[in-house]
Backbone as numpy.savetxt, mean C-alpha at the origin, in Angstrom:
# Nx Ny Nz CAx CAy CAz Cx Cy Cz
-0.87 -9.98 17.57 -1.72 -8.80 17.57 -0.83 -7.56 17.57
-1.86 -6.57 17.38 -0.60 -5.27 17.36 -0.57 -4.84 18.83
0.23 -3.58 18.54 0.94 -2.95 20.13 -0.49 -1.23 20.19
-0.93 -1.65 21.73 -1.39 -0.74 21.94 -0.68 0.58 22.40
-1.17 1.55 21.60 -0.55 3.10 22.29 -1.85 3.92 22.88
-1.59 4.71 24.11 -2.56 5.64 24.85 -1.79 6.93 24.43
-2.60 7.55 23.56 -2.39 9.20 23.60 -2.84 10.45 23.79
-3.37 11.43 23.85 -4.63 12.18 24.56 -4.47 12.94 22.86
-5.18 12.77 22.09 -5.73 13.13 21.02 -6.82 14.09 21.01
-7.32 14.11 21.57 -8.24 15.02 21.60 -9.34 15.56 22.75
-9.07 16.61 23.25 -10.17 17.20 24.46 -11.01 17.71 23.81
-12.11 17.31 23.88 -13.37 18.06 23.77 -14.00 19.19 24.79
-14.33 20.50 24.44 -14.79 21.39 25.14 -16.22 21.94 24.30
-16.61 21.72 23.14 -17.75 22.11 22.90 -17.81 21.64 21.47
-19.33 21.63 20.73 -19.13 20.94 19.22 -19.25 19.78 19.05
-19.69 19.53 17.64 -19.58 17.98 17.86 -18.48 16.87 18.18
-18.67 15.63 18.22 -17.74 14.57 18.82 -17.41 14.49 17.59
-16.45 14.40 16.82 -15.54 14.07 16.02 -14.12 14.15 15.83
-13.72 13.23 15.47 -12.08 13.74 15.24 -11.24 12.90 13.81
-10.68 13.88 13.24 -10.05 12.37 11.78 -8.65 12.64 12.49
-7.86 11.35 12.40 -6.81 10.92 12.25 -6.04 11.14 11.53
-4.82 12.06 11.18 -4.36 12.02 10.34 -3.12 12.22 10.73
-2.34 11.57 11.55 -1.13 11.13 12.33 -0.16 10.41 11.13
0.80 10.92 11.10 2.45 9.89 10.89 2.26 8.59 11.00
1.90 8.46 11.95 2.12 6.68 12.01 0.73 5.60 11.32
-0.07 6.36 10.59 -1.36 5.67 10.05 -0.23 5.52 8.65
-0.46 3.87 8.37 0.31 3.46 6.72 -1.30 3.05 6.40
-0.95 3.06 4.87 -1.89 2.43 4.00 -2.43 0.86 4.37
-4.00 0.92 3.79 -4.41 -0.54 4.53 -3.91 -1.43 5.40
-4.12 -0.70 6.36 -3.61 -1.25 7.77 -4.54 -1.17 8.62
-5.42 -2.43 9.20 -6.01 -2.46 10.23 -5.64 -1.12 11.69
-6.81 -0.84 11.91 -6.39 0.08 14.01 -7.64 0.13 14.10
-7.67 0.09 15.11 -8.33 -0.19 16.58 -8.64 1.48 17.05
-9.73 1.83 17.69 -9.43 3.03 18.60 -10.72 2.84 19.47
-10.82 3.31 20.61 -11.76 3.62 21.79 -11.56 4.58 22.40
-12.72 5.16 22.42 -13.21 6.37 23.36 -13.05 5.79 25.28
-13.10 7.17 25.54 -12.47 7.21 27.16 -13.37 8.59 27.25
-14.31 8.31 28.30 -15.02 9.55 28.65 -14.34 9.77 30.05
-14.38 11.05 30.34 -13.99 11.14 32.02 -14.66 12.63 32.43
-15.07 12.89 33.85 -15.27 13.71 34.43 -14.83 13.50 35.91
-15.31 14.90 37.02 -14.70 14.40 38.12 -15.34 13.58 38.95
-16.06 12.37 38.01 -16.66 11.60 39.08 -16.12 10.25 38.87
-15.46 10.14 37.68 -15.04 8.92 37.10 -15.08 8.75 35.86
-15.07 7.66 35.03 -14.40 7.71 33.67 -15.13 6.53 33.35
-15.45 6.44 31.72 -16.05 4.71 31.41 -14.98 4.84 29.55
-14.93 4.04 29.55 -14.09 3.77 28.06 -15.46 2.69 27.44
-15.46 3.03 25.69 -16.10 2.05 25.27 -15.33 1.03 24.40
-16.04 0.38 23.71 -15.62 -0.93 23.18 -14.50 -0.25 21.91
-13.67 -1.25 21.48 -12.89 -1.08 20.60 -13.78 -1.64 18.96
-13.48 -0.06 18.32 -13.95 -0.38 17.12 -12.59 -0.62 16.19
-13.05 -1.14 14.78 -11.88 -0.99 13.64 -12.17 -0.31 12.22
-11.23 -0.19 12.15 -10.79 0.87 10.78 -10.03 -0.28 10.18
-10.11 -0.09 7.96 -9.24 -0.02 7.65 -8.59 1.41 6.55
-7.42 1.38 6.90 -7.20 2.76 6.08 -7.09 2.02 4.65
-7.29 3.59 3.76 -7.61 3.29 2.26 -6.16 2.78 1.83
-6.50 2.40 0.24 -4.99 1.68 0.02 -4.33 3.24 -0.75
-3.19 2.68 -1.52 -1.95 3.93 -1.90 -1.46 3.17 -2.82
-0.95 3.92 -3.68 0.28 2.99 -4.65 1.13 2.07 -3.93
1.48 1.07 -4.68 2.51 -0.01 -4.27 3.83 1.17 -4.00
4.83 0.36 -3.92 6.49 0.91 -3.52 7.22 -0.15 -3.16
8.37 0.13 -3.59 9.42 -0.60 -3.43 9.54 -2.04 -3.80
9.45 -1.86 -5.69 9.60 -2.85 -6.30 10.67 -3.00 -7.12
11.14 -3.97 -7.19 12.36 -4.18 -7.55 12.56 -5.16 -9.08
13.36 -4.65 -9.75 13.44 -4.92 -11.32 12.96 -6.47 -11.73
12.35 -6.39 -12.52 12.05 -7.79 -12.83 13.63 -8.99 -13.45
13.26 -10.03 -13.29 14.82 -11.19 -13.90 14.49 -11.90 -15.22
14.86 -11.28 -16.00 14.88 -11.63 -17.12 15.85 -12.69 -17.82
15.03 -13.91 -18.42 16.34 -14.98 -18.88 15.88 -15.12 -20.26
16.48 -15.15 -21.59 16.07 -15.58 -22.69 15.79 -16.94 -22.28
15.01 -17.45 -23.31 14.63 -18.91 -23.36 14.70 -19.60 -24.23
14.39 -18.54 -25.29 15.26 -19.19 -27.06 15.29 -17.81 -28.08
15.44 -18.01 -29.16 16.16 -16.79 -29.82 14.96 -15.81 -30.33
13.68 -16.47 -30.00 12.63 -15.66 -29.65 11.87 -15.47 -28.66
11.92 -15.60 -27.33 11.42 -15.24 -26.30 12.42 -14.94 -25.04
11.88 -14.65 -23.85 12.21 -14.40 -22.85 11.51 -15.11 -21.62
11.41 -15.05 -20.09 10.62 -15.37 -19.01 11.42 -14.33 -18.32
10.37 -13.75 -17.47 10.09 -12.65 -16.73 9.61 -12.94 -15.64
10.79 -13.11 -14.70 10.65 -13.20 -12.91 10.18 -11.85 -12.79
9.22 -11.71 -11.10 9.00 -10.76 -10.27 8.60 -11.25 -9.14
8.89 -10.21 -7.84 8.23 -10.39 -6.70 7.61 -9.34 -6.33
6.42 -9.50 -5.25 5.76 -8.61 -5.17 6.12 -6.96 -4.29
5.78 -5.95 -4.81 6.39 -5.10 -4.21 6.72 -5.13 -2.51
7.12 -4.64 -2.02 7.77 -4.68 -0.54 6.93 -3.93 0.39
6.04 -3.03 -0.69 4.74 -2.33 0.64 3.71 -2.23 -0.65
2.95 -3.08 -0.81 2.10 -3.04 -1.81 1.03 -1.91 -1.16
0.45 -1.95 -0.28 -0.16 -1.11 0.31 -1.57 -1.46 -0.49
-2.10 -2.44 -0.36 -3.39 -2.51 -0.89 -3.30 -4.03 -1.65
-4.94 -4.05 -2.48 -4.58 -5.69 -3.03 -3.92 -5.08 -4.58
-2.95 -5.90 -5.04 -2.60 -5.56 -6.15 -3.34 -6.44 -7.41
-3.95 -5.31 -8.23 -5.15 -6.10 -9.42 -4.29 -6.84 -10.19
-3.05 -5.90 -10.65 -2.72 -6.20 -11.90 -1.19 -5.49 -12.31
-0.12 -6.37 -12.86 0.90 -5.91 -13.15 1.12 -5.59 -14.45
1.79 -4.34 -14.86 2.08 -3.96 -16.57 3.41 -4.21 -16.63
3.46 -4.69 -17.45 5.13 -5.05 -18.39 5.15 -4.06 -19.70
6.34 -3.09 -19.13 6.63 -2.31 -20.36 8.28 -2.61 -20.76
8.48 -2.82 -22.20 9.78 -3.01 -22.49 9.77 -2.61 -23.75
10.99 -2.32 -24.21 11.69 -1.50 -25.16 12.76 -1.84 -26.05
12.92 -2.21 -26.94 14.10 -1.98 -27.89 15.20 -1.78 -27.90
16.43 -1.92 -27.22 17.93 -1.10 -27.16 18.38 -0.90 -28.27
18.69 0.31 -29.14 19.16 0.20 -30.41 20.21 -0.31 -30.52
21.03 -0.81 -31.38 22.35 -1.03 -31.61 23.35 -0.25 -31.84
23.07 0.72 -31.96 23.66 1.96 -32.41 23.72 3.00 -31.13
24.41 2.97 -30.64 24.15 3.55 -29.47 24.63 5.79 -29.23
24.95 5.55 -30.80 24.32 7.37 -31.15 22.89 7.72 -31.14
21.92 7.01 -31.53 20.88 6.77 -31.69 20.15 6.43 -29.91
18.81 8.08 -30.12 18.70 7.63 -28.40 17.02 7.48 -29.14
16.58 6.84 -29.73 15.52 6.86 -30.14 14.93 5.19 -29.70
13.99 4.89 -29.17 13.54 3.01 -28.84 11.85 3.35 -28.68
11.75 2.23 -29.36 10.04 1.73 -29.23 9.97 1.22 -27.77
8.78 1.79 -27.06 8.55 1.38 -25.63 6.87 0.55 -25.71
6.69 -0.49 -25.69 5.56 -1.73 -25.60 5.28 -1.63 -23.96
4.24 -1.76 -23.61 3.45 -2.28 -22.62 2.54 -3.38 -22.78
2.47 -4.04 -21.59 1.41 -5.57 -21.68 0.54 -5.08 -20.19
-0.18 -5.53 -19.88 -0.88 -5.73 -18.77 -0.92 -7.07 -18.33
-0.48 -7.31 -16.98 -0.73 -8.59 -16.52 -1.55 -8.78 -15.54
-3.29 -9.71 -15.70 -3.63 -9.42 -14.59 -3.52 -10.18 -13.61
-3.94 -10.39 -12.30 -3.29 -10.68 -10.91 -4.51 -12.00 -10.84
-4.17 -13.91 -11.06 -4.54 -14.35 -10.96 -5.81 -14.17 -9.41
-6.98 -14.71 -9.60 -7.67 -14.69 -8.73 -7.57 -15.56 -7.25
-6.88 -16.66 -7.55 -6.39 -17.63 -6.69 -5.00 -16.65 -5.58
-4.46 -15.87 -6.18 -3.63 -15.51 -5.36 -3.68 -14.05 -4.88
-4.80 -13.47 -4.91 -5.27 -12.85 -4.10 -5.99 -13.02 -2.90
């Protein structure tokens, strides 16, 4: 389970009960927890713990795909999944390009594919 933190976030003195979160330490789709704590000077009652999940964000921190020829017309194309996907990932694009031979020449055809994200492994 995760680690509980107590912080005094917010005093209320008049207005409605609301408050958004928008703290440093909230990452993308990540389960939390929070409960209210009422107090006056007679005593205090806390209620039940509700949950959140936060919205997702772009992936990050993905790292180049491994490319092996396989014969003098194709390739296979390793990947792993990014390192903070931050959400479910639908679908991966493969874009690749041409290296000219000529390497005065800064001109290359750039192709994209879409790959989508089997259903089983989500």
């Amino acid at each position: 389970m995760g680690t509980q933190e107590e912080l005094l976030v917010f005093i209320w003195s008049n207005g409605p009960l609301d408050f958004i979160d928008a703290s440093d330490a909230l990452q993308p789709f990540r389960q939390y927890q929070y409960s209210v704590h009422a107090h006056n000077s007679r005593g205090s009652a806390r209620s039940q713990w509700a949950s959140a999940v936060t919205m997702e964000a772009g992936p990050e921190d993905i790292a180049p795909p491994i490319v092996t020829p396989t014969s003098a017309y194709s390739v296979q194309l390793n990947w792993t999944q990014p390192g903070q996907p931050n959400g479910r990932i639908s679908q991966y694009r493969l874009v690749y390009r041409k290296q000219p031979t000529d390497p005065t020449l800064n001109t290359s055809t750039i192709i994209a594919l879409t790959v989508p994200v089997r259903k089983d492994t989500i």
